[in-house]
C-alpha positions as CSV (number, residue, x, y, z in Angstrom):
1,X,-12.9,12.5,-43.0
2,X,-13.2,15.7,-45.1
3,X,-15.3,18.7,-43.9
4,X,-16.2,20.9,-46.7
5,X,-16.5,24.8,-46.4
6,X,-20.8,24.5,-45.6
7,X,-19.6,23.3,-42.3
8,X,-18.5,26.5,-39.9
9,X,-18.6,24.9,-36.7
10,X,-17.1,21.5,-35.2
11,X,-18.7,20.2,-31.9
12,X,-16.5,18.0,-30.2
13,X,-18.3,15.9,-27.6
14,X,-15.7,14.6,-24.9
15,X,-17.0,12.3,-22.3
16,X,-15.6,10.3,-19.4
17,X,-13.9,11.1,-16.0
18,X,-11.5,14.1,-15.5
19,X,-8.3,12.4,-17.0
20,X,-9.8,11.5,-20.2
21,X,-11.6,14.9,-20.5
22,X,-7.8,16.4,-19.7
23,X,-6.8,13.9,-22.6
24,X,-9.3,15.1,-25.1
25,X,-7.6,18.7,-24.9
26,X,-5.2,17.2,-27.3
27,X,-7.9,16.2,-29.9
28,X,-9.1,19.6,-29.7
29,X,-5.7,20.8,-30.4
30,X,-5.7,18.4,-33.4
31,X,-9.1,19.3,-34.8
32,X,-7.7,23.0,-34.9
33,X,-4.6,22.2,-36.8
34,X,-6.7,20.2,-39.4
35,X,-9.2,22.6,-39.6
36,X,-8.3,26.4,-38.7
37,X,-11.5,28.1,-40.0
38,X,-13.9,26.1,-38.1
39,X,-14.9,27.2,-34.8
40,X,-14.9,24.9,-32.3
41,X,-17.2,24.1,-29.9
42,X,-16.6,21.1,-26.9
43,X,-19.5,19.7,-24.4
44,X,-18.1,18.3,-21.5
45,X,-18.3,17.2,-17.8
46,X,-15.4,19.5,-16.9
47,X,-15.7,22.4,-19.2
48,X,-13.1,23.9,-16.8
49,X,-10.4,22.1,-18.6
50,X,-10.7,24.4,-22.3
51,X,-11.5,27.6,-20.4
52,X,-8.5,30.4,-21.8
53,X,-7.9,27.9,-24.4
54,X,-7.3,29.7,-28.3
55,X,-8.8,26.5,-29.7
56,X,-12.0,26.5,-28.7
57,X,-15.0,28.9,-29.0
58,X,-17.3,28.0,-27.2
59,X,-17.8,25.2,-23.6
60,X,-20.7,23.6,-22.7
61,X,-21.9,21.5,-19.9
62,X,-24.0,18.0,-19.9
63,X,-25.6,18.8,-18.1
64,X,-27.0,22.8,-19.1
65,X,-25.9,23.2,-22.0
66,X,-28.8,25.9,-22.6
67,X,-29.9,26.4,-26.2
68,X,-27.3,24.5,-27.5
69,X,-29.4,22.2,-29.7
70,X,-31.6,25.3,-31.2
71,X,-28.4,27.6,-31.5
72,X,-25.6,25.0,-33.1
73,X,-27.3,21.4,-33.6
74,X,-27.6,22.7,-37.2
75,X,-26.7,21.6,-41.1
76,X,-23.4,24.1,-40.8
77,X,-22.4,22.0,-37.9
78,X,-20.2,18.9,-38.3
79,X,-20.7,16.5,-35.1
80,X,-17.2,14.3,-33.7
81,X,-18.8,12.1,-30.9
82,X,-16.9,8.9,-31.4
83,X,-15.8,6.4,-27.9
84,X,-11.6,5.9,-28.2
85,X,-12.1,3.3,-25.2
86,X,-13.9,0.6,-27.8
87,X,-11.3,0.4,-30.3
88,X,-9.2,-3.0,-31.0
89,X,-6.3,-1.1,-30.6
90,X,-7.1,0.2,-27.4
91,X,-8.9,-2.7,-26.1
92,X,-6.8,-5.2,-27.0
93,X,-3.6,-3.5,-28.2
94,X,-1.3,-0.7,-27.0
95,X,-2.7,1.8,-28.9
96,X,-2.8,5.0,-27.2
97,X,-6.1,6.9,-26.4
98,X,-4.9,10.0,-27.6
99,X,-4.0,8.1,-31.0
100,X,-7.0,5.7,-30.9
101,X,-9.4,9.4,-30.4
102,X,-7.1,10.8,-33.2
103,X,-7.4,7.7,-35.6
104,X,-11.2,7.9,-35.3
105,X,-11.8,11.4,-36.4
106,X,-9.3,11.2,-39.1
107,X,-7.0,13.6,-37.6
108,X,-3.3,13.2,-37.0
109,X,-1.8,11.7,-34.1
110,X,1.9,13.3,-34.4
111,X,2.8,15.5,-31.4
112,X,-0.3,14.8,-29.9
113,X,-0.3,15.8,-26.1
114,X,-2.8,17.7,-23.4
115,X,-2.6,21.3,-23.2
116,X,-4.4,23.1,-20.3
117,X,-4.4,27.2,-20.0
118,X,-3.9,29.3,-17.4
119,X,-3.9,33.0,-16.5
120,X,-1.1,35.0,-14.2
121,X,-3.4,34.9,-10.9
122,X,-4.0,31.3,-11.2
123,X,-0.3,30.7,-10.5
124,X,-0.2,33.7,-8.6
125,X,-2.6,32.0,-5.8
126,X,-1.0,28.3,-6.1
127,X,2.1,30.2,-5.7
128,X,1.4,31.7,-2.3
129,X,0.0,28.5,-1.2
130,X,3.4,27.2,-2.1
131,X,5.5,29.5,-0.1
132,X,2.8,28.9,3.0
133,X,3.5,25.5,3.6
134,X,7.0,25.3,2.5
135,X,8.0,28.3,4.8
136,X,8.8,30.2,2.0
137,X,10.5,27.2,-0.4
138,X,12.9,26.1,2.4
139,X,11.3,22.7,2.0
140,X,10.5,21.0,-1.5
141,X,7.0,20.7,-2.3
142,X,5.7,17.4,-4.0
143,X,1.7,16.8,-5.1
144,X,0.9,12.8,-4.2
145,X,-2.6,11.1,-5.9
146,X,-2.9,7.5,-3.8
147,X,-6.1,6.9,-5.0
148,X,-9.0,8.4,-7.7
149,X,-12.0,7.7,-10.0
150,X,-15.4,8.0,-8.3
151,X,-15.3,10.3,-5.5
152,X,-16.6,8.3,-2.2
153,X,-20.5,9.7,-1.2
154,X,-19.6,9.8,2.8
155,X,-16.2,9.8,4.8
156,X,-16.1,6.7,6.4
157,X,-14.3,3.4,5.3
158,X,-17.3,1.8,3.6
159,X,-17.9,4.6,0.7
160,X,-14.5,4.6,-0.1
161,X,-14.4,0.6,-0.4
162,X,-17.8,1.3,-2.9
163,X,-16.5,4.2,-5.0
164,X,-12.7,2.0,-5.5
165,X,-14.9,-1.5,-6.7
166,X,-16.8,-0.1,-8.8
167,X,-13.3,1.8,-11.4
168,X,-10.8,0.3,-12.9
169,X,-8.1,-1.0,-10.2
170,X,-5.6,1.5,-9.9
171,X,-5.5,3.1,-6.6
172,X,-2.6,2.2,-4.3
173,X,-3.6,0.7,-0.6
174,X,-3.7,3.2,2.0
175,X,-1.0,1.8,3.6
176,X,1.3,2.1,0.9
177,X,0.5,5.8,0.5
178,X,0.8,6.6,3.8
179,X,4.2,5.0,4.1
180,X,5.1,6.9,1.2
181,X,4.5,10.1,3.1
182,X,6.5,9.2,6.1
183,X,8.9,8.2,4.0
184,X,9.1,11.6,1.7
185,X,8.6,13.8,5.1
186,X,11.7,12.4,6.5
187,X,13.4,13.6,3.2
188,X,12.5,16.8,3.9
189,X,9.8,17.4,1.6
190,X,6.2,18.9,2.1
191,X,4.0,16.5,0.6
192,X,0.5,18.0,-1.0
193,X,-2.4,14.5,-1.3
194,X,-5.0,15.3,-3.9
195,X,-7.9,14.1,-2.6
196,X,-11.8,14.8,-1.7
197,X,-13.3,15.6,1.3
198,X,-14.8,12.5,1.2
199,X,-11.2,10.3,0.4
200,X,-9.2,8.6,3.5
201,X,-6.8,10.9,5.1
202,X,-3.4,10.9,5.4
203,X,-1.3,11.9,8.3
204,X,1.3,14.6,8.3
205,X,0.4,15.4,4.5
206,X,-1.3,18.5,2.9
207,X,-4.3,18.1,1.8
208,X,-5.3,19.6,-1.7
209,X,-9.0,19.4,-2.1
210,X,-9.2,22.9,-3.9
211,X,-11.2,23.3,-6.8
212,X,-9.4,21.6,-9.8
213,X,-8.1,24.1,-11.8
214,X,-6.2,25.3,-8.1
215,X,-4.9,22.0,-7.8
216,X,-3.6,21.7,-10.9
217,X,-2.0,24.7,-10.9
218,X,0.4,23.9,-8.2
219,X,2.0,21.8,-10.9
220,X,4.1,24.7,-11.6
221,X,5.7,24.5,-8.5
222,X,6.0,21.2,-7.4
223,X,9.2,19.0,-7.4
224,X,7.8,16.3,-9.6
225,X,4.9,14.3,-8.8
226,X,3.6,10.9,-7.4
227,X,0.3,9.7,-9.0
228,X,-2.0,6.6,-10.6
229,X,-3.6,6.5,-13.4
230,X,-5.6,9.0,-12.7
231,X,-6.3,13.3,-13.7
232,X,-2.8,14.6,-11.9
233,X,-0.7,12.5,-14.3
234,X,-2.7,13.8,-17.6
235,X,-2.5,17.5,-16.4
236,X,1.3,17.0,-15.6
237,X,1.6,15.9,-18.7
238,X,0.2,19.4,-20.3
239,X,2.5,21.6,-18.0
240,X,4.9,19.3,-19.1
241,X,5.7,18.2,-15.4
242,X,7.4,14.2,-15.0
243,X,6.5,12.1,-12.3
244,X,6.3,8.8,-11.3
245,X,3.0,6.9,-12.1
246,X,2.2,3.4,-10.8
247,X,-0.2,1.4,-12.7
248,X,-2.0,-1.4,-11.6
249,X,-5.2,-2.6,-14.0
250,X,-4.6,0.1,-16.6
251,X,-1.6,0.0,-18.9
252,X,1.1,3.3,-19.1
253,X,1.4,2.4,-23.1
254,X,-2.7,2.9,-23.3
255,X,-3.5,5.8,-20.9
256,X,0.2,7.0,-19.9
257,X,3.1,8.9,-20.8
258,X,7.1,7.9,-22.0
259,X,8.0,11.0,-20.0
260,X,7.2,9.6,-16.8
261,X,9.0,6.9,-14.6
262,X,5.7,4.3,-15.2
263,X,6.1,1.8,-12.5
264,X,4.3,-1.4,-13.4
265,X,3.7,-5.4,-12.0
266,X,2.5,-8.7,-14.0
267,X,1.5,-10.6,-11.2
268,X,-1.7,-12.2,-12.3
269,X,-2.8,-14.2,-15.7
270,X,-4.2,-10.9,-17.0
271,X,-2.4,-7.6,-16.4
272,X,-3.2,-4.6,-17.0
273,X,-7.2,-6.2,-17.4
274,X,-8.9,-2.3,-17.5
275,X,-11.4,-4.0,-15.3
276,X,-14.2,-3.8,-14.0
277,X,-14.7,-2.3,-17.6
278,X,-18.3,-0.4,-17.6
279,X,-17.9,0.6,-21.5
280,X,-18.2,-2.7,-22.1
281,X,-21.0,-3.9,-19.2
282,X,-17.8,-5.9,-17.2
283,X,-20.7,-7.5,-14.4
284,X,-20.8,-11.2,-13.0
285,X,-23.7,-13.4,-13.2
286,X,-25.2,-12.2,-9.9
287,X,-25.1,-8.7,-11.1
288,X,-22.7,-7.7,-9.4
289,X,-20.0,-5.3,-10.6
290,X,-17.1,-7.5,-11.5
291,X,-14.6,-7.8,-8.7
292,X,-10.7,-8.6,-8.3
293,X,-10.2,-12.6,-8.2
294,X,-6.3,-11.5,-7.5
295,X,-7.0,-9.0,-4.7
296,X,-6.0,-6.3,-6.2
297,X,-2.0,-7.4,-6.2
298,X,-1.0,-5.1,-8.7
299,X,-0.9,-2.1,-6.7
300,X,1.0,-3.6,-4.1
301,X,4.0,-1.7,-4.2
302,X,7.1,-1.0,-2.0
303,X,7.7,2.0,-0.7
304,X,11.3,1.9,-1.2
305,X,10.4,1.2,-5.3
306,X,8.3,4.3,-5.5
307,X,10.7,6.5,-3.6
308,X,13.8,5.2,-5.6
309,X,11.5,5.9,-9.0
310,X,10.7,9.6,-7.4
311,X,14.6,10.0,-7.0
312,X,15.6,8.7,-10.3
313,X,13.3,11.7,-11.5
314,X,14.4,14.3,-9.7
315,X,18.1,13.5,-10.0
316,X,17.4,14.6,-14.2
């Protein structure tokens, strides 16, 4: 792909939930090395995740991004809008999506990683938050994501069961989180759940339902994390935090990070399915959304596996 000097801006067009948006900070980073005079300019759902960033001149929502076909939709503007999820590699492969993204737009995939910025007071906050709830760092502080994707509409049990079938299965049962909880608690640590309003509860756990960027800031100070496949282990990965991630439906090799302790089961025919797949209309003949024939199985972890992956972690 070769942009000649007419071209003066790039708009990057990064769609998708909050982990892949987190993701595409790394193709932005790319675009920038291949092409330093260009200015760049990104539409997203979460704009939040370029704000500060060097890269990128200019953010703009879906959904106002006001004037932004008059002012930049224009013959000096060179348009990257291209869907890493559809690719053989990725699809049916272990291509990564950062490399499948990278492979489209001609750019190269080599060092390739997130990269999310910050200023002083946004560590400055999660910091006193921090020292809050640990009583001043005489407990260890670890951030915990049980379950993610859509956010439920209402807090009761029946939204949450709608917002989980309708995402690729990756959210660990309830009652394996909350076990995992009990169990970290009587280690001694304070444990943080990312979570909605609207997500299931978890006793004697904090919850962390902040804004994002809050959230992810307490990254900095955590011992480690415990997530899914989900936004906490993509923006770990740009503050260059480790965890342990359990994967379910999606694949570590796909969506994941060598970095990380990546838990993972093949205890069906298909592992690792990416289903229900809505990129590529995954619905039964009814109409309905297409549902787990396995019950889910893959996320069925042990407690004791998780915490001895969390200790294997923390012990480097």
């Amino acid at each position: 792909m070769d942009i000649g000097p007419e071209i003066k801006n790039i708009i990057f067009v990064s769609e998708g939930g909050l982990g892949r948006v987190i993701a595409s900070t790394a193709i932005v980073e790319k675009i920038k090395e291949k092409y330093p005079d260009k200015r760049i300019l990104v539409v997203a759902g979460f704009p939040d995740m370029f704000l500060y960033n060097t890269s990128v001149h200019k953010v703009f929502r879906f959904d106002n991004p006001l004037y932004f076909y008059d002012d930049f939709v224009t013959p000096e503007s060179f348009l990257m809008h291209v869907e890493p999820y559809r690719t053989h590699g990725y699809l049916h492969g272990d291509t990564h999506i950062i490399k499948s993204w990278c492979e489209l737009l001609g750019l190269d995939p080599e060092g390739a990683k997130p990269k999310l910025y910050f200023l002083k007071r946004e560590f400055e906050a999660a910091e006193i938050f921090i020292n809050k709830v640990t009583n001043d760092r005489k407990k260890k502080f670890v951030l915990f994501q049980w379950t993610g994707g859509i956010i439920p509409k209402e807090k009761n049990a029946e939204s949450y069961v709608d917002s989980v079938s309708r995402m690729h299965k990756r959210s660990l049962p309830k009652a394996v989180a909350q076990k995992v909880v009990n169990k970290l608690i009587s280690k001694g640590y304070v444990v943080g759940v990312v979570q909605s309003e609207t997500h299931p509860e978890l006793e004697g756990a904090e919850k962390i339902c902040f804004p994002i960027r809050n959230v992810m800031a307490l990254l900095k100070f955590s011992d480690h994390f415990i997530g899914i496949d989900s936004f906490l282990q993509h923006a770990a990965r740009a503050m260059d935090v480790n965890g342990v991630v359990c994967w379910g439906g999606t694949k570590p090799e796909r969506l994941g990070y060598p970095e990380n302790v990546n838990l993972k089961k093949s205890v069906c025919p298909t592992p690792f399915c990416h289903r229900p797949n809505s990129y590529i209309f995954d619905s039964n003949p009814s109409g309905f959304i297409w549902n787990c024939p396995h019950d889910e199985k893959c996320m069925e972890y042990e407690v004791d596996e998780i915490i001895a992956a969390y200790e294997e972690i923390s012990s480097k």
